[in-house]
N, C-alpha and C positions, 0 to 999 in steps of 0.2 A: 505401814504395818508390816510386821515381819511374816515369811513364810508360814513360820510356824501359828503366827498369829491368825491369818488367815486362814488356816484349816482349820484351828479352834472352833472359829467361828463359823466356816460353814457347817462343822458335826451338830455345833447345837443347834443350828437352823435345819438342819435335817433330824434330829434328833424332838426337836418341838415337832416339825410335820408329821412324824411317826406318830407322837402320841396322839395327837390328833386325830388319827385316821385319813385313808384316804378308799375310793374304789378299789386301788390295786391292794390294798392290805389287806392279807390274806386272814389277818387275828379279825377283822371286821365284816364280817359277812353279811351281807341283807338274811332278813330273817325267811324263813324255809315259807312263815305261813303268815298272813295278820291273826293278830288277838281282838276279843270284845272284849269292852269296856263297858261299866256302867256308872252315867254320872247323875245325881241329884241335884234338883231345883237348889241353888244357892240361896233365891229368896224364901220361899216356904218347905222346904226339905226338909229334915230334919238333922238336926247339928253333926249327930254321931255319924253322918254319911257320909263319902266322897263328893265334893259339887265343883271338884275342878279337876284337868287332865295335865300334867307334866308330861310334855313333849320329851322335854330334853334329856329324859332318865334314859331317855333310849341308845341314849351314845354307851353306856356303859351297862344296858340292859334292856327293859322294854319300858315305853312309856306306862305310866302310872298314872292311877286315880288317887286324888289326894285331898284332905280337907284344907278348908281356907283357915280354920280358926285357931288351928296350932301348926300351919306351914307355909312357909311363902316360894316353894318352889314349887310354881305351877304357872302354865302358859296361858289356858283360856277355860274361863268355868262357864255354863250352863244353866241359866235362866229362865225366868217366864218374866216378861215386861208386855204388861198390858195383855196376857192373858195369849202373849205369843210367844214361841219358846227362841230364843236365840242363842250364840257363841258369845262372850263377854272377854274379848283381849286386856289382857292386862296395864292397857293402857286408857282402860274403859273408867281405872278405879282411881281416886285421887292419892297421891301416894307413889302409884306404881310406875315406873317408865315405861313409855310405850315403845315393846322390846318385841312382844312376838305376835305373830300377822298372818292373817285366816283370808281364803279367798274360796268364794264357792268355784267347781267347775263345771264347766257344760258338759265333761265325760260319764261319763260310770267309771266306778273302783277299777275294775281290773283293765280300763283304757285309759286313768290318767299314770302315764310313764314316766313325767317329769314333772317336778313341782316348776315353776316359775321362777327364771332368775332374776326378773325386772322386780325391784322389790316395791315400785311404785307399785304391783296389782294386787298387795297384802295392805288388810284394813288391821292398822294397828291400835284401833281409840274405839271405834263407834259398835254399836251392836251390828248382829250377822246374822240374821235371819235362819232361822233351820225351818229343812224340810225335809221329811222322810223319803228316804229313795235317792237322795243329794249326797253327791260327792263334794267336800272339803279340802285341800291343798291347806295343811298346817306350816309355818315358820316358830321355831321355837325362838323363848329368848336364848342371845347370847351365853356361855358357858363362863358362869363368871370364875372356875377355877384355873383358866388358859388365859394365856397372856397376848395369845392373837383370837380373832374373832372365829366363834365356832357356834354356828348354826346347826339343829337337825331338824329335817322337814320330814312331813308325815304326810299322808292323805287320810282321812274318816271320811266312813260312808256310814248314815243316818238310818239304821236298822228300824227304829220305832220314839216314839214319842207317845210315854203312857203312865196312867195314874194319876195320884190326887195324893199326896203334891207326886209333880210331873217327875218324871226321871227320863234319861237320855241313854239309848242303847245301841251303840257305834262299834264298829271294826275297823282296827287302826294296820296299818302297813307302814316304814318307817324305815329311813335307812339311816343307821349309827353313825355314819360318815360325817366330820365335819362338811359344813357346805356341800355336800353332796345332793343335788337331786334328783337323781336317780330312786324311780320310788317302783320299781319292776323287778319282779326275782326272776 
């Protein structure tokens, strides 16, 4: 490969890392504050409502609450199974690959500082138990508009679980960073 070949090629491998984001990139900041969220029972909620949460919207803004029945970009919706409310990975659903991975923590919100890099301790298929007062460690799916793998991790803390049909009301923190887990401002 000629010189010039070789520099080609490392701008666009530097030039893919850029878009991506990284800690040092300054265009990417952790967000100043967490936002609340609120998601509906996906099984008896009602249709017109949010009953799933898009992690990944956070890379290019904040996660979002989004319906299941006209969008399929979303990480984990929120159910009542057996009359107990859980997380539902989208790996939960026949269909969907199992892409993004939830793990409760033994901290409180503003002590969990890092998501998990071992991705073995993300549950990517089964339900996930909620309980109010419970901090969450989110993995989003993959970015499928990038050509390398790009993750963003979140933590939710379980504000309340209320109503008839149930709704979920969470405080999300998130860092836009590819692979970044860093979840501390």
């Amino acid at each position: 490969m000629s010189k010039f070949g070789r520099l080609g090629f490392a701008a666009i491998g530097i030039g893919v890392l850029a878009a991506c984001g990284n800690s040092n990139d300054p265009t990417r900041p952790l967000p100043e504050e967490p936002i609340d969220q609120t998601i509906y029972d996906l099984v008896d909620g009602p249709i017109n409502r949010p009953s799933s949460l898009n992690v990944l919207a956070g890379r290019t803004g904040v996660p979002r609450v989004v319906r299941v029945d006209n969008n399929e970009n979303w990480d984990f919706s929120f159910g009542m199974l057996d009359g107990e409310p859980v997380w539902l990975p989208r790996g939960f659903f026949a269909g969907f690959p199992s892409s993004s991975g939830i793990v409760e923590s033994d901290f409180d919100f503003d002590d969990v500082i890092f998501a998990p890099d071992n991705i073995d301790a993300y549950e990517f298929e089964n339900p996930v138990q909620i309980t109010v007062g419970k901090t969450y460690v989110l993995r989003s799916r993959p970015d499928p508009g990038l050509s390398i793998t790009c993750v963003i991790y979140a933590k939710a803390e379980v504000l309340a679980v209320q109503g008839d049909p149930a709704r979920l009301d969470i405080r999300v923190f998130w860092n836009p960073n590819c692979n970044e887990t860093n979840l501390s401002s």
